[in-house]
N, C-alpha and C positions, 0 to 999 in steps of 0.2 A: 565163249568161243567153242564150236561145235566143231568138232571134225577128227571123230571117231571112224566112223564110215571106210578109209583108206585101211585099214587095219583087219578088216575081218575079225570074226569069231571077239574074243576077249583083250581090249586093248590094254597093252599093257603098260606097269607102270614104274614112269620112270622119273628119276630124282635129279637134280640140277642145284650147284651151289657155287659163288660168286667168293673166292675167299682172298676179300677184299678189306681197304679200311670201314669200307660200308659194305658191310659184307650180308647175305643174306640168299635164302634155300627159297627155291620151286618145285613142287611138286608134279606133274603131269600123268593124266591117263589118257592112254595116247597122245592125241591132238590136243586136247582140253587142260589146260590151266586149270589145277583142281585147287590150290591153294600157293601161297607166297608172299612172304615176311621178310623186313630186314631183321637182323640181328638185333638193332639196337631198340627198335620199341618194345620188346622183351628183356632186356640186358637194361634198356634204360637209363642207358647210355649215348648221349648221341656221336654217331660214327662209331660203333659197334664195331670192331673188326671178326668175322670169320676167323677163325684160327685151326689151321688143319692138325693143331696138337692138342686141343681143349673141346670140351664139351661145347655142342652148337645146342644153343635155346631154340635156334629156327628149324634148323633138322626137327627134333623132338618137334615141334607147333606142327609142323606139314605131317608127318605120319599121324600124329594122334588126332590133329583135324580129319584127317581121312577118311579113318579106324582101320588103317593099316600098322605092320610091322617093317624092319629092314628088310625079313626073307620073300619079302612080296616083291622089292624093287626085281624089275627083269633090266635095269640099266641106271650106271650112276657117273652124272657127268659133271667135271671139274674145270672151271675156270679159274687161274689165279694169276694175282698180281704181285706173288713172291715167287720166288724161282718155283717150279714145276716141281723138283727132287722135293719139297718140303711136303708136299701135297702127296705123294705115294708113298703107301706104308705109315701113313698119319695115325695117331688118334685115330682124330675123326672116322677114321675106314675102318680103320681095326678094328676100334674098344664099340665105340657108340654105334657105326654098321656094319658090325666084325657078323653077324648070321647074314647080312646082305652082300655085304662086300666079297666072302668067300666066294665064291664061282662067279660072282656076278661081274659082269664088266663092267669097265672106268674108264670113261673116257677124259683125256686132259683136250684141251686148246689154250689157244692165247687168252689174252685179256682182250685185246682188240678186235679177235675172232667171236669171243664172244659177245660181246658187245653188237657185231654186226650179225650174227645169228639172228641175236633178238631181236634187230630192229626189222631185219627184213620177215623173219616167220612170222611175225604178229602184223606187218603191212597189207596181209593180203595178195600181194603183186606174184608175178609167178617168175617175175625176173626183174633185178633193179640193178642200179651205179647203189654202193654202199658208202657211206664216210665218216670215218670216227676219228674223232679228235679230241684227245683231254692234256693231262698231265704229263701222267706217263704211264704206260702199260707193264707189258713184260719183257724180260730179256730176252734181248738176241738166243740166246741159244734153246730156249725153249720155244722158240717157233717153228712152225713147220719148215723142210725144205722149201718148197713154194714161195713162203712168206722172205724166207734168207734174201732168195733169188733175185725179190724185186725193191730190197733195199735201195736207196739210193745211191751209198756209199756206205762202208764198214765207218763203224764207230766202234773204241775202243769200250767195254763196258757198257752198250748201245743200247734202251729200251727203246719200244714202241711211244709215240706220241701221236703222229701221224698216217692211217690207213686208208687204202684207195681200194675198194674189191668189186666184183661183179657177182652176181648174187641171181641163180636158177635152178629150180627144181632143189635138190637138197645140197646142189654144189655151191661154196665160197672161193670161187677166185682170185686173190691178191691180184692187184696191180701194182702197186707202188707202197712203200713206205715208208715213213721218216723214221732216222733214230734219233735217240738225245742219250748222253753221258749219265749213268743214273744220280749222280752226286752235283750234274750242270744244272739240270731242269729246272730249278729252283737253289739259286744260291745261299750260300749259309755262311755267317762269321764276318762278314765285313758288313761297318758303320754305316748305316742308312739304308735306302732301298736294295733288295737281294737280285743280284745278275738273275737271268732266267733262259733259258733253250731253248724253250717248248710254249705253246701258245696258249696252254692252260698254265705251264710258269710263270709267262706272262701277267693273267691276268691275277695268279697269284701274289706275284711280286707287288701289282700294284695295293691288292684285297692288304699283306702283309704290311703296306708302307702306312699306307693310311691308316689304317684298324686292329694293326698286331696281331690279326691274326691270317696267314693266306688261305682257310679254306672260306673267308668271309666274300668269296669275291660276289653274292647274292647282292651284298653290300655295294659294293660297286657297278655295279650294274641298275642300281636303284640311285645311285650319285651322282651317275653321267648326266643325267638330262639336267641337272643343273648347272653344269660346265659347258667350256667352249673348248673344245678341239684344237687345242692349242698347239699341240705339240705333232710331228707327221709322223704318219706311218713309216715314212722311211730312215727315223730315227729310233725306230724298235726293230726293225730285220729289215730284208732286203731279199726280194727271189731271186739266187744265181742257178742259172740252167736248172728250173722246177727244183731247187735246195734250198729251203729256207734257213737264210742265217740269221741269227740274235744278232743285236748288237746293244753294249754298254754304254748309249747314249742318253739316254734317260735316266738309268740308275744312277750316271755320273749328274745328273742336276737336283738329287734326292738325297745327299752324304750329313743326314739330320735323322735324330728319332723322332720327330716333333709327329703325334696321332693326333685322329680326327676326335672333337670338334678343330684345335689347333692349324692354322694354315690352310684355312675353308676355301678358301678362294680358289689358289694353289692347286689342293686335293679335288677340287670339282673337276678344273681345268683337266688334272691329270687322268681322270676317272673318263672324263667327256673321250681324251685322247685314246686313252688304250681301247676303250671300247670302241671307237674308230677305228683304230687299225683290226683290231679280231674280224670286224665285219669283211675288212676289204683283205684279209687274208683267207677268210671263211670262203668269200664269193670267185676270189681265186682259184681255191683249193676247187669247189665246184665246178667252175669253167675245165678245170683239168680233168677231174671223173668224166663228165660227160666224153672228151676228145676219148680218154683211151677206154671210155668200156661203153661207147655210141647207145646207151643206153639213156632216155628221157622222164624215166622213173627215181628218186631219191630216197634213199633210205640212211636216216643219218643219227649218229649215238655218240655216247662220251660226253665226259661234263661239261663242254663246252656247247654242246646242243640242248644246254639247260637257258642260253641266255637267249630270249625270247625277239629282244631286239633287231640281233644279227639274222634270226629265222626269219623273222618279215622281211628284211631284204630278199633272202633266199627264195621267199616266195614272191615277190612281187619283180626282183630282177634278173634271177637265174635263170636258165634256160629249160630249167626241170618241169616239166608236165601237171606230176604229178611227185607230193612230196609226204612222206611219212617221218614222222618223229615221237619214237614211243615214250609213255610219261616216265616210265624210271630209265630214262636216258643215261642218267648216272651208273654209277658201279656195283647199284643192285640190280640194274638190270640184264648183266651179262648170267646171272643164276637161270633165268628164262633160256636164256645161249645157251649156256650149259646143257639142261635139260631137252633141248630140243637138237643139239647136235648128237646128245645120245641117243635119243631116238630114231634118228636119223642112220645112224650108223648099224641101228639093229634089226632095222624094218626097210630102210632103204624106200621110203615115200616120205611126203609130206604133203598134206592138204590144206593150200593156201585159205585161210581167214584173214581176216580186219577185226585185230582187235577195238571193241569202244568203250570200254570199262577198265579201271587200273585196281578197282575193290575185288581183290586176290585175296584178302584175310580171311580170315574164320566170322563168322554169324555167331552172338550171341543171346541165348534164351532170354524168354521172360524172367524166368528163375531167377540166372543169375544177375538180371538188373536189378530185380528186387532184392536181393540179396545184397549186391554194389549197394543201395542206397540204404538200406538198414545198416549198414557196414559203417558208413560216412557223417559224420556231427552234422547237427546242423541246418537239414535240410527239410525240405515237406514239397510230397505231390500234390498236386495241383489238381482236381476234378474235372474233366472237360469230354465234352463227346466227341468232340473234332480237334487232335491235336494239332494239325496242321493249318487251323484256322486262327487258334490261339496262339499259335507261333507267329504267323503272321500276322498278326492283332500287336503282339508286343514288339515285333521288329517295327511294323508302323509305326508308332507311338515312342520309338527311339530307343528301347531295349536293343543289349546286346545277347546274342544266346548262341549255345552252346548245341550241337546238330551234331549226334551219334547215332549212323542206323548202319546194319549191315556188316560186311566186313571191311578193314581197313583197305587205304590203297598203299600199294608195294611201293611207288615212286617218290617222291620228294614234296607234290604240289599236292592238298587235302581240295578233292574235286566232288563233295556233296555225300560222303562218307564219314570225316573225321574233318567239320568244318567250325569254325566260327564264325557268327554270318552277324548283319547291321543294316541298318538303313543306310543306301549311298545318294539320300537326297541330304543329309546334315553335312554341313561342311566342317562339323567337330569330329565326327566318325574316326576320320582317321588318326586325330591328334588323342581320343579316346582310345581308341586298338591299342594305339603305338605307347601309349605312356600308363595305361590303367589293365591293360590286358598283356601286351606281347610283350612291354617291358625293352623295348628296343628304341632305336636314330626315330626319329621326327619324320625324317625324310623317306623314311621308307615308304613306300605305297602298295596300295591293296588292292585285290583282282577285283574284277565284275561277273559275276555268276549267271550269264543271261537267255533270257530263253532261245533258244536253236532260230526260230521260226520268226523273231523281232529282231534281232541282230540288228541286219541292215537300217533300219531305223534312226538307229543307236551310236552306229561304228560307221568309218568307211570303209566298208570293202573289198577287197583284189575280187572283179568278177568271174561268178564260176569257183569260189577257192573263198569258200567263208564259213569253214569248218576250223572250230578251237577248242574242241571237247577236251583237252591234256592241259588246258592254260599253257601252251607252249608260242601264240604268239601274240605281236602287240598291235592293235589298232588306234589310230585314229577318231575320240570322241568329235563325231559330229559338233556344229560348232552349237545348235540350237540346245541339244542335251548337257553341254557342261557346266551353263548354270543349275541343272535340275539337276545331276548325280556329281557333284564335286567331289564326294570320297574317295570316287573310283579315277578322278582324271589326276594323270602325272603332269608331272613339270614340264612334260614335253607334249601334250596335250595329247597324252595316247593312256590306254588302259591296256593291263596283261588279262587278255578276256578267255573267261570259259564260257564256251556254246554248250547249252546244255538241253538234251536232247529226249523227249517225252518215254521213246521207244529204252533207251537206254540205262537213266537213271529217270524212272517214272515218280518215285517219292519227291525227291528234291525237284524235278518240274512242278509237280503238284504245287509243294511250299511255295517256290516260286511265283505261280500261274495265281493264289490267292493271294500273295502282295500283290501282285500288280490289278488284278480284283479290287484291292482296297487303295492303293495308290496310285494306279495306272503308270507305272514304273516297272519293268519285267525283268529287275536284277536286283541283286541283292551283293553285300561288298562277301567276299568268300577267301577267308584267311585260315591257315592251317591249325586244329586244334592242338595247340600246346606253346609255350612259352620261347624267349628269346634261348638256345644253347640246351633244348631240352628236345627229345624226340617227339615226334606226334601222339598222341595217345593212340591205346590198343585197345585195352580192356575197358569194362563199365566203371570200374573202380579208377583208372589213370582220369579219365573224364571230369568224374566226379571231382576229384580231390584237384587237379586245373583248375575246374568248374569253382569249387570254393576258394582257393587263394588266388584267383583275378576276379578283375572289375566285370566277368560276364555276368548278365543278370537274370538268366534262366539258362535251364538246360534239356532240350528234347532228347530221351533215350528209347528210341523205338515207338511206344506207345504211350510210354511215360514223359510227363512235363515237372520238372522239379526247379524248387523255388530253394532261397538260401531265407532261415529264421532270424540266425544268429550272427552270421556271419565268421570271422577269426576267433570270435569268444567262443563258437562250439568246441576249436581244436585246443584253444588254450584247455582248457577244463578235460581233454583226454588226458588220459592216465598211458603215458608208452611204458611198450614193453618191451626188454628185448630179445629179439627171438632168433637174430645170428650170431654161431659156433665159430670155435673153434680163431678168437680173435689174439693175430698176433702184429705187431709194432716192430716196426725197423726204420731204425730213426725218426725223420720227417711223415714217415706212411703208415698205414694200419692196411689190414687184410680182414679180412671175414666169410665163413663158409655161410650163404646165406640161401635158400630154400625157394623155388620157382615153381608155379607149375607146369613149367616144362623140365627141370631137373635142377641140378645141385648149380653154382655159381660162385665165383671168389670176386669181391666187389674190394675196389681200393678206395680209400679215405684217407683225408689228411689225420695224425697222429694228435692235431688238438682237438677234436673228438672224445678221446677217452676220459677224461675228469666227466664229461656228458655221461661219455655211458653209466662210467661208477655210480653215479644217481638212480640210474633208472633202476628202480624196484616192482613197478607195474602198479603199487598204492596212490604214489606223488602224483599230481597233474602236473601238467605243463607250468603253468601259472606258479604254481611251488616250487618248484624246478627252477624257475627264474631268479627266486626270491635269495634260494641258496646261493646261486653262482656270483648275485651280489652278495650277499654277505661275504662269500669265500675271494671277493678277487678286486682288485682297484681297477680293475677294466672291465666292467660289470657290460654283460650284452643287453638291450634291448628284450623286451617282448615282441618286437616285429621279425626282429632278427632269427630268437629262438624259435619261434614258430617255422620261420621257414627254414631255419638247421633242421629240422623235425620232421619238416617235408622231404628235403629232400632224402634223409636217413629212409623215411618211409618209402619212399620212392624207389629206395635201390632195395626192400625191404629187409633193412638192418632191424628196423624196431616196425610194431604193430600200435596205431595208432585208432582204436572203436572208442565207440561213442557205450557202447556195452560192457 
């Protein structure tokens, strides 16, 4: 994204951070997206939170990506999803950008303000209807005047859930807002499915009832197409005078804990259901932007505009023009907000772009790959002159592999930067991903990666409107293509497609453009590199070590093609070390200072850990290590097992596992 030019002379630079459950920093000089992380691919941890009292991994990543310091920032902007007060005079401002933060200004906004920042600065558009809707944002009392103004009605304890704005030149508008009870949104403590407020509650409640856990509603939304719509929309809410109200008519036919697989039939139905009603509350909520901000431009954010489903409506039967939805839709994308409402406030311009790339991470050297894979048991490069012919040689041929080029992308969906990719003419593919690699449901299903320019082919269309570069919506497989790509067709005979586009990510066209060379097929299945409940890999080293404990069976890193020798026997046979401080035990839980290269870190573990650690001397292998814990216990763990304790120790790096 270019658009320095508005700025004169030395654009300056300014910092944006989302201090969120999925919390995560953007960097910017002037206009330009210099770099941006979430939290949790460094912390690794998935759903990371920001914490404005604790050291940021992603702060430190963005400045040292740079080669800048904090006294460079000329502006540092703050969105949060805890009260406002927690966020000034932080830590974080003080200690870690205490030489930046002195003189330097902070700007605060909402969480929903932020969120509509981003969606509209990165659209390009010079004026849009904005709309954001998730969970829950922030409290009433830390919104603007403005925002107070065009509440709907006062709620006692009230966040944000629902946001309406008009969105020109560097002004945000509110028009309308909903609140929700911060303790309703999502209910807690009563038998069976949890009450809910709010229309990311909602789809929580149902993510919760099903699968135990609510931020799974990915889950549900991959459920629905095998259910029937059973249940009406007009037994989840009801719009009185533009006020959406909940209602407890559903939760009351769900008073069981019974999870999925358990009550399959049941949980499709309900899954079909609520994702029904989101849409026809979605397409509502739309029909109202347009009346009060006569505006035919959309620009639309918050986690609820992660479900790709509801979007294809939006674009095929809304009244919207023209529609944008940027790929970290979710709660890391208001860090972007941030940074660009500070800029905004100090410069007072803004020079509309379109963004078409979500790869924000940092670029890593030849060096350190070579170094990642000397690092790693196990492995051997591969010879080749043309790596991306031999990539596509082994995805033809039915290999799964592993595709790291570039920097990560900031958002949630791995779009040809941090991918997993497959042949989607095998109709095992996905029963493969799902049970040998990603470790998750059956049911799940997997994108189609396809080239920009064959699309229509492939898909059906909205004409004029066949752009899906974000994997944000869902088509229609033609009916002649769903015998030849079955991996990629859902139960509802649609794919969640990424258009991928020569000018924009030219590598992964490439890949691309030589399967279908050898196949005459111009897609490839494109799954996010890393594990079921595990963040997406960052570095050369997360890759790798994925790379060897799943079922992928090559891995492209930049230039390099790497193969697995050994397989699990190389890690058994390492000798851990351990290399985190400062370890203390309270009751059930264990702490540890353990060492990042982005700074210091306190990582939590369960407390049956430490008989583990007491072992490790850095002499013992793993394999010996085994041998002990049977002798020493009548619940003697597995070697499958201990290997992957091992990982993931390594992972949060408690212990150091080389092959050296």
């Amino acid at each position: 994204m270019s658009g320095t030019a508005p700025f004169g002379g030395d654009p300056p630079w300014v910092l944006g951070l989302s201090l969120s459950h999925n919390g995560a920093a953007c960097l910017m000089r002037g206009n330009d997206i210099v770099v941006a992380v979430q939290e949790e691919r460094l912390a690794r941890k998935k759903r990371a939170r920001l914490d404005p009292d604790q050291h940021s991994l992603a702060v430190q990543y963005c400045l040292s990506t740079a080669g800048i310091g904090a006294p460079d920032l000329a502006a540092i902007g703050m969105c949060s999803q805890l009260h406002a007060s927690r966020a000034r005079g932080s830590h974080l401002l003080e200690s870690q950008l205490a030489a930046g933060a002195n003189g330097t200004p902070v700007f605060h906004l909402s969480h929903h303000a932020g969120h509509a920042v981003h969606a509209f600065a990165t659209s390009g558009f010079t004026d849009a209807g904005v709309l954001v809707i998730d969970g829950m944002g922030s409290p009433a009392e830390d919104l603007s005047a403005d925002e107070r103004r065009v509440c709907i009605e006062e709620v006692e304890n009230g966040w944000e859930q629902i946001s309406l704005y008009r969105a020109e030149g560097t002004q945000l508008t509110p028009l309308e807002k909903h609140l929700v009870p911060k303790g309703e949104w999502l209910g807690r403590g009563q038998s069976g499915m949890a009450s809910f407020r709010s229309l990311g509650g909602m789809y929580s409640a149902v993510a919760q009832q099903v699968f135990g856990e609510d931020m799974d509603a990915g889950h549900v939304m991959g459920l629905a197409a095998y259910g029937r719509a059973d249940i009406s929309a007009a037994e989840f809410f009801a719009f009185e005078n533009e006020n959406l109200r909940f209602l407890d008519w559903v939760p009351a036919r769900f008073r069981h804990g019974k999870r999925w697989p358990d009550n399959e039939r049941a949980y499709e139905n309900l899954a079909a259901s609520v994702q029904a009603a989101l849409e026809e509350a979605v397409l509502h909520l739309a029909g109202r932007l347009v009346a009060l901000s006569g505006n035919t431009r959309l620009c639309y954010a918050g986690g609820v505009a992660l479900n790709v489903t509801t979007n294809e409506r939006l674009h095929r039967e809304s009244t919207f023009h023209d529609i944008y939805i940027p790929a970290a839709a979710e709660d890391s994308g208001p860090a972007v907000g941030a940074a660009f409402h500070a800029l905004w406030q100090i410069t007072g311009r803004h020079g509309p772009a379109h963004i078409h790339t979500d790869s924000f991470g940092k670029s890593y050297s030849t060096q350190e790959i070579d170094d990642a894979i000397a690092d790693t048991p196990g492995l051997r490069t591969v010879s080749t002159n043309d790596v991306l012919r031999e990539a596509a040689m082994r995805l033809a041929n039915g290999e799964i592999g592993g595709w790291f080029h570039g920097g990560a992308e900031l958002g949630p969906r791995a779009l040809g930067n941090r991918s997993i990719l497959a042949d989607p003419r095998d109709p095992e593919t996905k029963n493969r991903l799902n049970a040998k690699v990603k470790f998750r449901q059956g049911f799940r299903p997997f994108a189609p990666a396809v080239l920009n320019e064959r699309a229509d082919a492939w898909f059906e269309l909205a004409r004029d409107d066949n752009d899906s570069e974000f994997m944000l919506r869902s088509w229609k497989v033609r009916e002649h293509a769903k015998a030849i790509v079955p991996a990629v067709v859902h139960a509802d005979g649609t794919g969640r497609a990424q258009t991928v586009d020569r000018a924009h990510l030219p590598r992964f066209h490439a890949l691309i453009s030589k399967f279908h060379d050898l196949t005459g097929v111009p897609m490839l299945v494109n799954t996010s590199f890393n594990v079921n409940k595990e963040p997406i890999v960052e570095t050369p080293e997360d890759a790798l070590w994925c790379f060897l404990f799943t079922g992928i069976d090559f891995c492209v890193l930049e230039d390099h093609l790497v193969v697995k020798t050994e397989g699990l026997a190389a890690v058994r046979n390492c000798r851990p070390r351990l290399i985190a401080r400062g370890i203390t035990t309270d009751g059930a839980a264990l702490s540890a200072n353990v060492d990042t290269p982005w700074g210091k870190q306190r990582v939590q573990l369960s407390a049956k850990v430490l008989p583990l650690l007491d072992i490790i001397d850095g002499k013992k292998r793993i394999a010996d290590i085994a041998d002990s814990l049977r002798r020493a216990t009548t619940e003697p763990i597995s070697d499958e097992a201990l290997v992957e304790l091992f990982a993931s120790l390594r992972r949060l790096r408690v212990v150091s596992l080389s092959p050296r």
